[in-house]
C-alpha positions in Angstrom: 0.0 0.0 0.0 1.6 3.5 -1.1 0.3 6.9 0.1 -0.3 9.4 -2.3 1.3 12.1 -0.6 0.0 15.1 -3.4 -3.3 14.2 -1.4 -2.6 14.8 2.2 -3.5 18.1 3.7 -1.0 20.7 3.8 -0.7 20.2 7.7 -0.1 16.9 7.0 2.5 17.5 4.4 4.8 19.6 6.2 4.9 17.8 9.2 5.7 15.0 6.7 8.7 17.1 5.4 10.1 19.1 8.3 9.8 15.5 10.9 11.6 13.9 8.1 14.3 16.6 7.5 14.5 16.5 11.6 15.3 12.6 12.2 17.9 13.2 9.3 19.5 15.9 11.2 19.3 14.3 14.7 20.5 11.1 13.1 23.3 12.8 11.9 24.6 14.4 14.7 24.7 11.0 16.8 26.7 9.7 14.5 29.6 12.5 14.8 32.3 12.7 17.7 32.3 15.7 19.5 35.2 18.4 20.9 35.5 19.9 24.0 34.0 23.0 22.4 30.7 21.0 23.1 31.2 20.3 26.3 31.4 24.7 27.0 28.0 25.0 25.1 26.0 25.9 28.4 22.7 26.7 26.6 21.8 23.2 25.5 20.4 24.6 22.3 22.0 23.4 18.7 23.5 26.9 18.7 26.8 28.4 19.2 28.3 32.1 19.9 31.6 32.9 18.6 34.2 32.7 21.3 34.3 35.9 23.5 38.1 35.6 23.6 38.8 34.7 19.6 36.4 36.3 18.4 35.1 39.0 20.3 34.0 41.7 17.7 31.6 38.9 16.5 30.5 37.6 19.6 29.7 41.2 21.2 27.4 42.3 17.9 26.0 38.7 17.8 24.7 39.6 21.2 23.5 43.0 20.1 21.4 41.1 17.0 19.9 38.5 19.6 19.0 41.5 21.8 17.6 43.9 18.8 15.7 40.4 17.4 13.7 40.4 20.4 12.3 44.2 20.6 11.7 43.9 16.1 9.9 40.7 16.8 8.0 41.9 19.7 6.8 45.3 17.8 6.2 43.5 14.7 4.3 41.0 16.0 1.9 43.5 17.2 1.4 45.1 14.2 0.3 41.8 12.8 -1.8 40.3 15.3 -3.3 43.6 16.1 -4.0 44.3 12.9 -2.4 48.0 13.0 -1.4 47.8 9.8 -4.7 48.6 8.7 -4.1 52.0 9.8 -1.0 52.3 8.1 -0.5 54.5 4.5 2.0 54.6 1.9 4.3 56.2 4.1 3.5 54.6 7.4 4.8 50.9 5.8 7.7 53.2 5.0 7.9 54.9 8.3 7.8 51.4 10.3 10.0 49.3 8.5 12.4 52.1 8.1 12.2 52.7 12.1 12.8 49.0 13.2 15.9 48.9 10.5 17.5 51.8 11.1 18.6 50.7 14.8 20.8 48.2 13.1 21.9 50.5 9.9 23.3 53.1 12.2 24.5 50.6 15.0 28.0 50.7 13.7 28.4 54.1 13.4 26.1 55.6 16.5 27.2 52.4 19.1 30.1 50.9 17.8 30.5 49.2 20.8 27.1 46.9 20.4 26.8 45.1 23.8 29.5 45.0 26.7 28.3 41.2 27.8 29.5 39.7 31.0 31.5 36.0 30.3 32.9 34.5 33.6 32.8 38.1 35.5 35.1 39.7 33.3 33.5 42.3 30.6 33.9 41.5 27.1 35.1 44.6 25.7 34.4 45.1 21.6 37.5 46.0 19.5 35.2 48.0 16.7 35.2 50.7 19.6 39.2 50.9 18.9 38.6 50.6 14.9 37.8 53.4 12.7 34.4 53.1 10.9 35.4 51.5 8.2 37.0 49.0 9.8 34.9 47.4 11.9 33.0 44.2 11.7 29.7 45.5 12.5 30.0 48.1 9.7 30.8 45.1 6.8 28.5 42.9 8.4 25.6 45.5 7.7 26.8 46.6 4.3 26.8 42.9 3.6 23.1 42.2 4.6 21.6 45.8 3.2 23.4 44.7 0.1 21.8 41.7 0.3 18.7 42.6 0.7 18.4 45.0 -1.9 19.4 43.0 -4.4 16.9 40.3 -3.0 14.3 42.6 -3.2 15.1 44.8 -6.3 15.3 40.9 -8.6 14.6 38.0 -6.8 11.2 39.5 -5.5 10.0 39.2 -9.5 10.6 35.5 -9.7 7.9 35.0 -6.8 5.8 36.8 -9.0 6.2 35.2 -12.3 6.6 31.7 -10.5 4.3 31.2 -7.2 1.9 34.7 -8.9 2.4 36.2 -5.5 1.8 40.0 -5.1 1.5 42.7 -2.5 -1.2 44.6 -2.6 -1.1 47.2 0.5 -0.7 50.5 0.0 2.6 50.8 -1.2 5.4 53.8 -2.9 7.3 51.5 -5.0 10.7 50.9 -6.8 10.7 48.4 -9.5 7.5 47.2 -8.5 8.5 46.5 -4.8 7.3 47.9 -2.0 10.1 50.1 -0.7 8.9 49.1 3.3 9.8 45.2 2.2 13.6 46.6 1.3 13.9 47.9 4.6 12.2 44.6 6.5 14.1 42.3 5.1 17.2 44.1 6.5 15.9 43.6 10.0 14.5 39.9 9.1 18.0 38.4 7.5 20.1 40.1 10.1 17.9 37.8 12.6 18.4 34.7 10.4 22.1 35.0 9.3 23.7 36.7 12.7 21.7 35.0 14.9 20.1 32.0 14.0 22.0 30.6 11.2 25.9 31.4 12.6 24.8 29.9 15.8 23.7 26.6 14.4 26.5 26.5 11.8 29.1 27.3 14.2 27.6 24.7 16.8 28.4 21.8 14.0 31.8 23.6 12.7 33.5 23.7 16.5 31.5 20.8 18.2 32.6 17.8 15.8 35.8 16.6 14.6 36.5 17.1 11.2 35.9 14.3 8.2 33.5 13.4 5.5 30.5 12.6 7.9 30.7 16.4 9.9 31.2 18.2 6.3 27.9 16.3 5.1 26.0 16.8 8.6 27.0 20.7 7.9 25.7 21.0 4.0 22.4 19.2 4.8 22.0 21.5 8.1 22.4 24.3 5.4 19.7 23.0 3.1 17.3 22.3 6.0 18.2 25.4 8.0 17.3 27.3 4.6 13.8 25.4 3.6 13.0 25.7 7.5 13.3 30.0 7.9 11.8 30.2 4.3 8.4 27.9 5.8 8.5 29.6 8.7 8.1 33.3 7.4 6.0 32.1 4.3 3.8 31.1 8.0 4.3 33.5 10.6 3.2 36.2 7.8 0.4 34.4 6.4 -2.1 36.5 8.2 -1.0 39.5 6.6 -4.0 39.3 4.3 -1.9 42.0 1.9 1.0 39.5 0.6 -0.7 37.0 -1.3 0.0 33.9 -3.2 -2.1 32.1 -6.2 -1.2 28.7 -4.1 -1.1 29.1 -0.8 -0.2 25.5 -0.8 2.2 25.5 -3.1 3.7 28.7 -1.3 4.2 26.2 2.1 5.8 23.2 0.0 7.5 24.0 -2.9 7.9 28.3 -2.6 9.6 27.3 0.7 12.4 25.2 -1.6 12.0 28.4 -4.2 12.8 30.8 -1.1 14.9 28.6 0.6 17.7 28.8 -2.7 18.4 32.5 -1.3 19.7 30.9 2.2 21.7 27.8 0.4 24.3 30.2 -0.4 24.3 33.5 2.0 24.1 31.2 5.3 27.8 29.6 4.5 28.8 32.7 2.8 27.8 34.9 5.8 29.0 32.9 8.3 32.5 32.4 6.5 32.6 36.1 5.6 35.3 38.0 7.9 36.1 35.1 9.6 39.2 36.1 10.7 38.7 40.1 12.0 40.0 38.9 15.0 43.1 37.6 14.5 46.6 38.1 13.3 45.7 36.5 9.6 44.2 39.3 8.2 47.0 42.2 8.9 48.2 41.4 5.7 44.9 41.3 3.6 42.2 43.3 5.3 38.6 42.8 4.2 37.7 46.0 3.1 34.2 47.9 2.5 35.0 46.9 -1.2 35.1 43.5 -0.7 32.4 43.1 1.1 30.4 44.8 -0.9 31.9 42.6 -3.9 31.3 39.4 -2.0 27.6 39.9 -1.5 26.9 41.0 -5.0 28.6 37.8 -6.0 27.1 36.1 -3.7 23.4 37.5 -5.0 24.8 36.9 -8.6 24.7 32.9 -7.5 21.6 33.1 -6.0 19.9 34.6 -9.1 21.3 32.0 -10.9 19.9 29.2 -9.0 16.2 30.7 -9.3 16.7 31.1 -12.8 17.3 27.7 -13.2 14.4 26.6 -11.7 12.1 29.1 -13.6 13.2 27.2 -17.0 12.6 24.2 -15.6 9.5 25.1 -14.8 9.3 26.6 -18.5 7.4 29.9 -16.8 8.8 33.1 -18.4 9.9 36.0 -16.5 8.0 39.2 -16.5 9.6 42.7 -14.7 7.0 45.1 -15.4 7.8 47.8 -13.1 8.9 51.2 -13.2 11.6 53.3 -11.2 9.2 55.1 -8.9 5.0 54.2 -8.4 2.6 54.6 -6.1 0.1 52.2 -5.2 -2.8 51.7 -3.2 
């Protein structure tokens, strides 16, 4: 007797996929021999912060984007399940978005310093206080993720409408066809998923396991579920935002979460990887510089754009970008 999955219920379906990707995962991990940098992970969670005496200028504004996570989180999730954003106009999308990113976009330059966390009683003092602006971590690391996410925005948003017919239809001012509030959310939203969420499980499998074949195919399949995961999980949480819409809802849960997911396949590793080694001696020779990051991010969107277009001509669905530089809608 075979079950003819295309027939379950969509709750059915994705707990189908996400148990399954799960049991992979935990699988996995039993079968890899751990480090002592294990044994220090005091949380008991599958996630890891940089060390505060290696790496403190990525520790101190990891802290900083688990703190700020918690206050966007908390006022966006009012707007949403209050429903204030009936209220809000053209302008007011523009006004609220802009507000919750801007805390992070001027972080490096207003409060270099991020968070002064206490590790063993001994402050952990950040070394982009010391740097000039340029310099610091906390400045590539944001130039990295607005970069990012304008480019996810300004193209990729155009394959989810040719592709899963999605559209926004709140009031809206507009750049290519995008609502100019979603290029400042989406800051806010990947700086929660890449400096929080996803370096803190990929650095929990990089420094917990010894290194071989097993730990280097326990770390690409935690990439590809990590990636289909955060792309379900906000194709969810904002499914009650009656002004984002999708053709298929259900095909938005299953397969637009694989579609979505292709933008986290490559900037997870790449983030996590990028500037790995502010810290240290290694980089007094070769610096990475404001160019280079900027560089890195528009080659790592390059990939990414790639990989969708792939999948739109398999699919055989053409691609339409009918928008204009400026528009008002709504």
């Amino acid at each position: 007797m075979t079950i003819d999955i295309s027939a379950l219920p969509i709750e059915a379906k994705m707990t189908a996929i996400l148990f399954t990707m799960f049991a992979i995962l935990v699988g996995m991990h039993s079968l890899q021999t751990p480090i002592e940098a294990l044994k220090n992970n005091t949380t008991k969670l599958p996630l890891l912060l940089p060390d505060p005496k290696k790496e403190p200028s990525k520790y101190c504004y990891e802290v900083f984007a688990w703190q700020y996570t918690i206050v966007w989180i908390g006022i966006f999730g009012f707007i949403v399940v209050s429903q204030a954003y009936e209220y809000l106009t053209a302008w007011g999308y523009i006004g609220v978005c802009g507000g919750l990113a801007l805390p992070l976009m001027l972080q490096p330059f207003l409060y270099p310093l991020a968070s002064a966390p206490v590790v063993k009683n001994k402050i952990i003092i950040n070394p982009d206080i010391r740097r000039p602006f340029y310099k610091r971590y906390s400045t590539k690391a944001t130039i990295y993720l607005m970069t990012y996410a304008f480019i996810g925005n300004y193209w990729y948003t155009h394959y989810f409408y040719s592709v899963l017919k999605a559209e926004y239809t709140m009031p809206s001012h507009r750049l290519n066809d995008v609502p100019i509030g979603m290029f400042l959310a989406t800051h806010f939203y990947f700086c929660t998923y890449h400096v929080c969420v996803s370096n803190g499980i990929l650095r929990h499998v990089d420094k917990s396991y010894q290194k071989g074949w097993m730990k280097t195919m326990l770390f690409w399949f935690t990439i590809l579920s990590l990636s289909y995961f955060t792309a379900f999980m906000e194709t969810l949480t904002i499914s009650s935002f009656p002004y984002y819409r999708f053709e298929n809802r259900i095909m938005a849960y299953t397969w637009g979460s694989a579609f979505y997911g292709i933008y986290f396949i490559v900037s997870f590793p790449g983030f996590y990887y990028f500037d790995s080694h502010i810290d240290d001696s290694k980089q007094k020779d070769r610096p990475v510089t404001l160019v280079d990051t900027l560089t890195t991010a528009c080659g790592h969107g390059m990939m990414i754009l790639i990989l969708l277009d792939f999948v739109r001509l398999y699919l055989g669905i053409p691609l339409v970008i009918g928008g204009v530089a400026f528009a008002k809608t709504g």
